[in-house]
VMD Tcl script that draws the C-alpha trace (Angstrom):
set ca {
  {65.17 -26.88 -2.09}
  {61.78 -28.00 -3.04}
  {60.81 -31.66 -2.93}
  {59.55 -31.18 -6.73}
  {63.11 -29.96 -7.16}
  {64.87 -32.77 -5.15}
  {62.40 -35.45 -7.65}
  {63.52 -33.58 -10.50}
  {67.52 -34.02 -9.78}
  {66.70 -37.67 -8.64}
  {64.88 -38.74 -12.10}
  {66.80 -41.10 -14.10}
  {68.20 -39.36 -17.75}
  {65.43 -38.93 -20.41}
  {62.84 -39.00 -18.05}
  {60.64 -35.89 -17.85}
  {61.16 -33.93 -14.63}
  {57.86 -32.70 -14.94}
  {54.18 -33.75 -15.92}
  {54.01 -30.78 -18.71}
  {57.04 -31.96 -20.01}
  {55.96 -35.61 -20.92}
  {54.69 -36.95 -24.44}
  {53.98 -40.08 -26.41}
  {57.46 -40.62 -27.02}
  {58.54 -39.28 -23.53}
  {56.27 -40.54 -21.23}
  {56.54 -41.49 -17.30}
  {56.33 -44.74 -15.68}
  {53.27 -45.22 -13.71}
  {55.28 -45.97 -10.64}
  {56.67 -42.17 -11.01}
  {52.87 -41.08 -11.46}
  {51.84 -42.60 -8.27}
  {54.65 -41.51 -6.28}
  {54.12 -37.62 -7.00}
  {50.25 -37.93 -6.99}
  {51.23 -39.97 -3.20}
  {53.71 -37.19 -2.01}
  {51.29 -34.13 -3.25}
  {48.18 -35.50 -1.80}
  {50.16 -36.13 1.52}
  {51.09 -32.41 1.87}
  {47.47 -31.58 1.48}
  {46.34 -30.77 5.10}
  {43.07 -32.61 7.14}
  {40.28 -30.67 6.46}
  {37.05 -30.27 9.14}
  {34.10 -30.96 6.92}
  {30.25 -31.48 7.69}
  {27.81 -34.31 6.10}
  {25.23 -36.88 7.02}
  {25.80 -40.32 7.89}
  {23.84 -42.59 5.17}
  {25.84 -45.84 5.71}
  {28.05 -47.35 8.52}
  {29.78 -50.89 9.06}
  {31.60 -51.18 12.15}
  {34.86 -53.63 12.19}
  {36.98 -54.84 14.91}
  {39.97 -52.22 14.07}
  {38.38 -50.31 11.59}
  {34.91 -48.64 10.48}
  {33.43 -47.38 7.10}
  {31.15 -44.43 6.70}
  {29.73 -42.93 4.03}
  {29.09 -38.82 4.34}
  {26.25 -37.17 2.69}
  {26.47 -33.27 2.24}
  {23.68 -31.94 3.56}
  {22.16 -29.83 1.08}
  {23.62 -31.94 -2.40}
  {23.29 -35.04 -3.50}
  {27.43 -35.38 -2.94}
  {28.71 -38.18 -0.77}
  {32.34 -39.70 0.31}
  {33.79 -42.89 1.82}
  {35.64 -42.31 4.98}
  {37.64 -44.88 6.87}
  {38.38 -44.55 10.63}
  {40.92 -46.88 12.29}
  {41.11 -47.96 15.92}
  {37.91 -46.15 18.49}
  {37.44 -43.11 16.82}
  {33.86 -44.13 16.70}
  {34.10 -45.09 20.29}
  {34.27 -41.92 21.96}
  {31.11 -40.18 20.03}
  {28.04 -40.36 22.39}
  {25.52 -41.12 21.60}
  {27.02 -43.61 19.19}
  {26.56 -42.67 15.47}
  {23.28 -44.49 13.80}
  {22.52 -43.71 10.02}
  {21.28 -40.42 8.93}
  {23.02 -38.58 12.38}
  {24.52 -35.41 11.31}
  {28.42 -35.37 11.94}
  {31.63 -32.89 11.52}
  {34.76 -35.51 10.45}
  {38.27 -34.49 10.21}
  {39.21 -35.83 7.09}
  {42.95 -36.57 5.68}
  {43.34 -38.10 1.97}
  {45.35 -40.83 1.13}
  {46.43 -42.23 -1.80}
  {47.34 -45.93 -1.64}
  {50.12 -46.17 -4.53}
  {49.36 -50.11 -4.88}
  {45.95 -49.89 -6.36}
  {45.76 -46.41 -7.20}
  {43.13 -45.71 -4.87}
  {42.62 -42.27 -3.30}
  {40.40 -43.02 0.04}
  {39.49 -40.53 3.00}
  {41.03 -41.51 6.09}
  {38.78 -39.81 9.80}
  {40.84 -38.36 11.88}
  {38.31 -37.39 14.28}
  {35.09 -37.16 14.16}
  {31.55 -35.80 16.70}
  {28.13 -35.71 16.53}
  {26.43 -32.55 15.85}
  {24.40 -32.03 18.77}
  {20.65 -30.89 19.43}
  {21.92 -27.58 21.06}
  {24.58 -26.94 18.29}
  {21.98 -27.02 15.31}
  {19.37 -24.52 17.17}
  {22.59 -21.98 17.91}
  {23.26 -22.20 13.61}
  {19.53 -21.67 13.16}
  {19.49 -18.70 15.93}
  {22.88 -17.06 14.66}
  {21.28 -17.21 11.44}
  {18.10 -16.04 12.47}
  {20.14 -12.84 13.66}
  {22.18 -12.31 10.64}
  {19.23 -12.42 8.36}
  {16.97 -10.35 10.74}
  {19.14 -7.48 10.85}
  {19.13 -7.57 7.05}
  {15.66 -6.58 7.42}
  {14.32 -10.06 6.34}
  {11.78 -10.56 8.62}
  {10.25 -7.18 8.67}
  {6.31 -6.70 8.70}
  {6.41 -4.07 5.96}
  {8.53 -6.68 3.93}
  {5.24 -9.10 4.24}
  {3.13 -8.89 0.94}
  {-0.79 -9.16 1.79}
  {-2.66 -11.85 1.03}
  {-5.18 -11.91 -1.64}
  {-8.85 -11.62 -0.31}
  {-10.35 -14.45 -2.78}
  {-6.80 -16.20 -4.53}
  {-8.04 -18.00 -7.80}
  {-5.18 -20.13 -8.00}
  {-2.95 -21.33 -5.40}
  {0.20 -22.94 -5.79}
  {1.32 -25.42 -3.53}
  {4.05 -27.21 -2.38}
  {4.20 -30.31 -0.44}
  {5.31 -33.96 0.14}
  {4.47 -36.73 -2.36}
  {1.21 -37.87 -1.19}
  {1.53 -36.45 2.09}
  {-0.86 -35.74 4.99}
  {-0.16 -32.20 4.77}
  {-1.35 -31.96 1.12}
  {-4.60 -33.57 1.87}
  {-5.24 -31.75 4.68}
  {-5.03 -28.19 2.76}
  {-6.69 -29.63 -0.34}
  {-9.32 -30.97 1.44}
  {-10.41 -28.30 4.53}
  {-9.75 -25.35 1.75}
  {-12.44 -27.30 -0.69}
  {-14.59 -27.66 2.02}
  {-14.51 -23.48 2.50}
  {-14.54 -22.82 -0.47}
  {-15.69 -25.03 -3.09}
  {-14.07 -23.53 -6.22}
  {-10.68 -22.61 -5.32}
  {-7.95 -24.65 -7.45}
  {-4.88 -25.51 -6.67}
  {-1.48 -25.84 -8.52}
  {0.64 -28.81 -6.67}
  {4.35 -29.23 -6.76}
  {4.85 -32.35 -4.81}
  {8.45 -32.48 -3.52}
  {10.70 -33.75 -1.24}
  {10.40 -32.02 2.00}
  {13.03 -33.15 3.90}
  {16.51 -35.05 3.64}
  {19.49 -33.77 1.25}
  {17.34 -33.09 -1.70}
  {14.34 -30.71 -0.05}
  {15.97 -27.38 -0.52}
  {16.76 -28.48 -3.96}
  {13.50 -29.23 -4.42}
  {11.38 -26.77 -2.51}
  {13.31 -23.74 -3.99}
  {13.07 -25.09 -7.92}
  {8.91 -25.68 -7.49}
  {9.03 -22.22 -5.59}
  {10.67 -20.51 -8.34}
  {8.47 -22.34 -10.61}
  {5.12 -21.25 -8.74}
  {6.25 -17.49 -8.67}
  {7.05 -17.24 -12.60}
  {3.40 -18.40 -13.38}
  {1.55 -15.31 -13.46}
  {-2.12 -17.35 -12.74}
  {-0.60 -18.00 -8.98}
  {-1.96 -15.63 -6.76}
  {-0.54 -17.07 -3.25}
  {1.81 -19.74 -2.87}
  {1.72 -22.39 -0.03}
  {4.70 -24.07 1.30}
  {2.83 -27.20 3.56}
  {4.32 -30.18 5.71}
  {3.51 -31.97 8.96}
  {5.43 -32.75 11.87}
  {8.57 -33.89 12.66}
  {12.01 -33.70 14.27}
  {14.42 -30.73 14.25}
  {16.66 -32.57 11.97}
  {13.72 -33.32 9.83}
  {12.69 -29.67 9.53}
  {16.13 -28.35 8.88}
  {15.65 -27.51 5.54}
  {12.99 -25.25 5.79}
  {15.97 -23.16 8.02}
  {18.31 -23.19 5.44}
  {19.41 -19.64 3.77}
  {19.44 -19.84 0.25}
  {15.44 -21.30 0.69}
  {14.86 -18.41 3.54}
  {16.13 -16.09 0.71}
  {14.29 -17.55 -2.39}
  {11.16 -17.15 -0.16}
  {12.15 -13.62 0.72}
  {12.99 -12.67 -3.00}
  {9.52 -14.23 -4.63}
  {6.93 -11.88 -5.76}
  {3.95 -14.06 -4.84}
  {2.62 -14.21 -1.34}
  {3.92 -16.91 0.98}
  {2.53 -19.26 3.24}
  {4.59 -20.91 5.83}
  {2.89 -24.14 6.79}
  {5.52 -25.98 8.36}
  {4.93 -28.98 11.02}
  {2.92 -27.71 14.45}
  {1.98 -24.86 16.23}
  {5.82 -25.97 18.34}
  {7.32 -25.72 14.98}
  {9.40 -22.90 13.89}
  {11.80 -23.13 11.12}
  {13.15 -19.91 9.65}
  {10.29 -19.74 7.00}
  {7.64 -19.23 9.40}
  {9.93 -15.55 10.04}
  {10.38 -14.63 6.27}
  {6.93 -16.29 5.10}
  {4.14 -13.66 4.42}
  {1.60 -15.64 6.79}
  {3.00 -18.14 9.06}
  {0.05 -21.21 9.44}
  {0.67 -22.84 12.72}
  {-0.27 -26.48 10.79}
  {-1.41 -27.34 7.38}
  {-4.93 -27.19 7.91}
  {-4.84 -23.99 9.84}
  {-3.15 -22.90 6.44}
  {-6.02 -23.98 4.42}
  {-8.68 -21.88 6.93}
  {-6.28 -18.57 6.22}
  {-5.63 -18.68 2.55}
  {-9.56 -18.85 1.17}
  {-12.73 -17.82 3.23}
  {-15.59 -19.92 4.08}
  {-18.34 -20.07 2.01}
  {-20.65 -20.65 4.93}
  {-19.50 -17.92 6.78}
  {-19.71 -15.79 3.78}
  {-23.10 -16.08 2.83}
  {-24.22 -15.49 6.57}
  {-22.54 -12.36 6.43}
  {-23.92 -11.53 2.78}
  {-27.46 -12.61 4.75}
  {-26.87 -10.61 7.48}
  {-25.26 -7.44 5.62}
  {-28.80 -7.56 3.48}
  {-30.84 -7.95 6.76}
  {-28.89 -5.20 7.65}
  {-29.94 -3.05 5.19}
  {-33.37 -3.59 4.96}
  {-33.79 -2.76 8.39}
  {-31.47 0.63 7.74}
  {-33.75 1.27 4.48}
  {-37.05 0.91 6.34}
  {-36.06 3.08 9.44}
  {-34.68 5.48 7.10}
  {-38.00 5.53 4.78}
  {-39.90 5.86 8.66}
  {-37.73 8.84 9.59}
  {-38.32 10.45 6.23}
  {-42.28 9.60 6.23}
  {-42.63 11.34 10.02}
  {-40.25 14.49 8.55}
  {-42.71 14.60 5.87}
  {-45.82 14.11 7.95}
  {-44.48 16.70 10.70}
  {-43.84 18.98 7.56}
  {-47.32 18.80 6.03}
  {-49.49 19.44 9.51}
  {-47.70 22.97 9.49}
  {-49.95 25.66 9.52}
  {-48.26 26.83 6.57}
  {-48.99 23.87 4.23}
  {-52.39 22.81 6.20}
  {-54.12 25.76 5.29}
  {-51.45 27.77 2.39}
  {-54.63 30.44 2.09}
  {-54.84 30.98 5.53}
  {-51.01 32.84 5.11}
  {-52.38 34.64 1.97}
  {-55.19 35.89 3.66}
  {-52.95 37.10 6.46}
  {-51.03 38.63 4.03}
  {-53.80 40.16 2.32}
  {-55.15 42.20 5.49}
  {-51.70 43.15 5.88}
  {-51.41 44.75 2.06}
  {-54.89 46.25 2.76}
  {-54.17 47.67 6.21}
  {-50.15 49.37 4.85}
  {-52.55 50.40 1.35}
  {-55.02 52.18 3.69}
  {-52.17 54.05 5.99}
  {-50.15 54.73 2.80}
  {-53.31 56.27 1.09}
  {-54.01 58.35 4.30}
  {-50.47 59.45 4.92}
  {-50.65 60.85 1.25}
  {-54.17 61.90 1.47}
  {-52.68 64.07 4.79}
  {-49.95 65.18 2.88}
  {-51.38 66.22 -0.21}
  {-53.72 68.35 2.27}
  {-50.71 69.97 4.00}
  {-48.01 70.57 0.78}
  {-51.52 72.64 -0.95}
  {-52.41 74.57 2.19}
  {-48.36 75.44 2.41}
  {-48.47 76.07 -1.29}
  {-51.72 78.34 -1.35}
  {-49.85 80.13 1.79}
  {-46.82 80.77 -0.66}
  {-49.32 81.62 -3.79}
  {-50.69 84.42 -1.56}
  {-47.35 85.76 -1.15}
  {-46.23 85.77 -3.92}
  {-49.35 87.24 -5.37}
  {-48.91 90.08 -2.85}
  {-45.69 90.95 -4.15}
  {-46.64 90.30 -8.00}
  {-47.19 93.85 -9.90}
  {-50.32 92.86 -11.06}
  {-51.37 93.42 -7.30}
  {-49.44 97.03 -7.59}
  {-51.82 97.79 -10.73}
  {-55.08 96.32 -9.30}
  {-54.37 99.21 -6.55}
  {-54.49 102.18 -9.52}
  {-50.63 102.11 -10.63}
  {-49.53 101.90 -14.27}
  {-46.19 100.64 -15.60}
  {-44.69 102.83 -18.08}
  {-42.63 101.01 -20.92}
  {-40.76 102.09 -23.65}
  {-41.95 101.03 -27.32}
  {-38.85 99.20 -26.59}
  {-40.96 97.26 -23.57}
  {-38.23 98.78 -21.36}
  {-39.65 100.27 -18.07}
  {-39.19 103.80 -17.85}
  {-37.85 104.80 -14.51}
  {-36.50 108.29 -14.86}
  {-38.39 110.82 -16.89}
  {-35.26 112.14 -19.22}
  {-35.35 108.78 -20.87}
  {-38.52 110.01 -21.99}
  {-37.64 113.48 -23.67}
  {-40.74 115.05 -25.43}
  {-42.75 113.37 -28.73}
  {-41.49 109.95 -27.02}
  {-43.73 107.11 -27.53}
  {-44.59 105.36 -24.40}
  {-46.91 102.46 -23.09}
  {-49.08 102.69 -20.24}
  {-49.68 99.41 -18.92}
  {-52.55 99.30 -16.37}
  {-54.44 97.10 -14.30}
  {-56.73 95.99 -17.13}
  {-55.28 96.80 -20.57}
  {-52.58 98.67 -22.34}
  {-53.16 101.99 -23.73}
  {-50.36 104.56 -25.77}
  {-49.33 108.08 -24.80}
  {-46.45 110.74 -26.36}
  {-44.25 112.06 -23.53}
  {-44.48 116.15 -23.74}
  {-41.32 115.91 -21.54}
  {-39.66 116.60 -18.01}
  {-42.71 118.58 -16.31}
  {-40.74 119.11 -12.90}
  {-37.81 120.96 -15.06}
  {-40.83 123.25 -17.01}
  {-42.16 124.03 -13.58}
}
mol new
graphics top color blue
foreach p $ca { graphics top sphere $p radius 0.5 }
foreach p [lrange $ca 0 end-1] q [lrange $ca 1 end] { graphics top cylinder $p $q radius 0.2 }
display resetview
């Protein structure tokens, strides 16, 4: 049976057995109030929690503290009776970092709820850097801290954002040395707190604020030294994260070149101090203009030996033969013409001679076989009136015209017929 249940069967008649069950006509008594609100917070269990130490007052049997979460603006009175504070070494001082054991307790005579400590240590040096280096792990082998991650930094930034402490060291150091490079770079400052329960807060809401403003072209997250507890912020996650997440190059000025808070790892460019920041975020002027000076020198001396090379190509060009004297390789040419005219015209000349000698050779015998030669030497060619040649004498039967061609003329004649078949 439940100790609600045990209440319940215990309550005088008429009362409620129940909080849902009371009205204005039905209420409880306040004693019954404070009696369950006492026996429910007494079954809640002591609870390990973590918090900073903003005030302490040490009495003989008893000490107050008041606990400070870490990263809100939440605190809580704690009472610890007898030497729990005793045994803590080194003894507790405002703003030391603690983990209490905390019970609540509700005092039914004043209706006060209270915190009672239980226990209660000092979070140590060596304990904080393990968090920061299990973290550092975790968030490395999400890829975090990656160099392809890392956005490049503009060459020449127009605007730079920056956040820093209120009037801080750190914020006149990078306004001042990146002036001094670079006269007109201009900066957009979000002064903040930059350490103690509000930083993360505060760094991560001017952050956010930097990255939306699309005139920001690199972003600048500056402070000087301090202590590891003072720098713990800047190794908290959800900053780490916000850093990691923003489109805007970072810059991770944080403390001293000794210094390294999980931002440096995530940042885009870690600065090993404020003013080292300054030197890598703009160029210097100086330094500019005596390589602008020197790039030009550069160039004239490139132009002149390349107009000195070209001049000596030219001149080596021009005392060639060939465009000292340009007649000179007509004239060469020109005895060369007249030399190939004079054996082309001979050749022909020589072969002209030859083809008529071998053509008056084949005139002559041709000539010799033509029949004119046969009738120069007293024959006659006997034709038909038909022209046809007569070769047999019955094709020329008696009172047959005939021709009588001879060497020199053409006379007619009447066949009297075969004379071989009259003899």
């Amino acid at each position: 049976m439940s100790e609600d249940s045990v209440a319940a069967q215990a309550q005088p008649s008429g009362i409620p057995a129940t909080a849902a069950d009371t009205s204005a006509e039905r209420p409880w008594p306040l004693r019954l109030l404070s009696e369950k609100l006492k026996a429910h917070i007494d079954r809640a269990p002591a609870a390990w929690v973590e918090g900073q130490v903003i005030e302490l007052n040490r009495r003989a049997n008893v000490s107050y503290l008041t606990l400070r979460d870490i990263d809100a603006e939440i605190s809580l009175s704690v009472t610890l009776f007898g030497s729990a504070l005793d045994s803590v070494v080194p003894p507790l001082e405002r703003g030391a970092r603690v983990v209490a054991q905390l019970k609540p307790d509700f005092w039914m005579k004043t209706g006060r709820l209270s915190m009672q400590g239980k226990q209660i240590r000092a979070v140590g040096l060596g304990e904080l850097l393990a968090r920061i280096e299990a973290l550092r792990q975790a968030l490395a082998a999400e890829g975090l801290f990656d160099l392809d991650r890392k956005k490049k930094l503009p060459l020449l930034p127009q605007r730079i954002g920056l956040i820093t402490g209120r009037d801080s060291d750190a914020m006149k150091d990078v306004l001042r040395n990146a002036a001094l490079r670079w006269p007109a770079v201009q900066f957009e400052v979000r002064e903040v707190a930059v350490q103690g329960v509000n930083s993360v807060a505060q760094v991560s809401a001017a952050l956010a604020e930097l990255d939306a403003d699309p005139q920001i072209d690199v972003i600048v997250i500056a402070r000087g030294g301090g202590s590891l507890e003072d720098l713990l912020g800047f190794s908290n996650e959800s900053l780490v994260r916000a850093v990691a997440a923003a489109n805007t190059p970072v810059v991770s000025a944080i403390g001293h070149e000794a210094d390294r808070p999980l931002l440096d790892e995530v940042a885009d460019l870690r600065a090993s101090t404020p003013t080292d920041a300054a030197k890598r975020i703009v160029p210097d002027l100086a330094e500019e203009m005596t390589g602008v000076r020197r790039m030009r020198s550069q160039l004239a001396r490139s132009l002149e030996q390349l107009l000195h090379r070209e001049s000596d190509r030219l001149a080596q060009l021009r005392s060639r033969p060939v465009l000292a004297n340009p007649d000179g390789m007509i004239a060469v040419r020109r005895e060369d013409v007249d030399r190939l005219r004079e054996r082309g015209y001979a050749s022909i000349v020589t072969m002209t001679a030859r083809h008529r000698d071998a053509l008056g050779h084949l005139l002559a015998q041709v000539r010799s076989l033509s029949p004119q030669k046969t009738l120069d030497r007293g024959y006659a060619v006997v034709q038909l009136e038909n022209n046809k040649v007569l070769r047999s004498a019955d094709q020329a039967p008696p009172a047959t015209q005939l021709k009588i061609r001879l060497a020199n003329g053409i006379i007619g004649a009447q066949s009297t017929g075969n004379l071989a078949e009259k003899s």
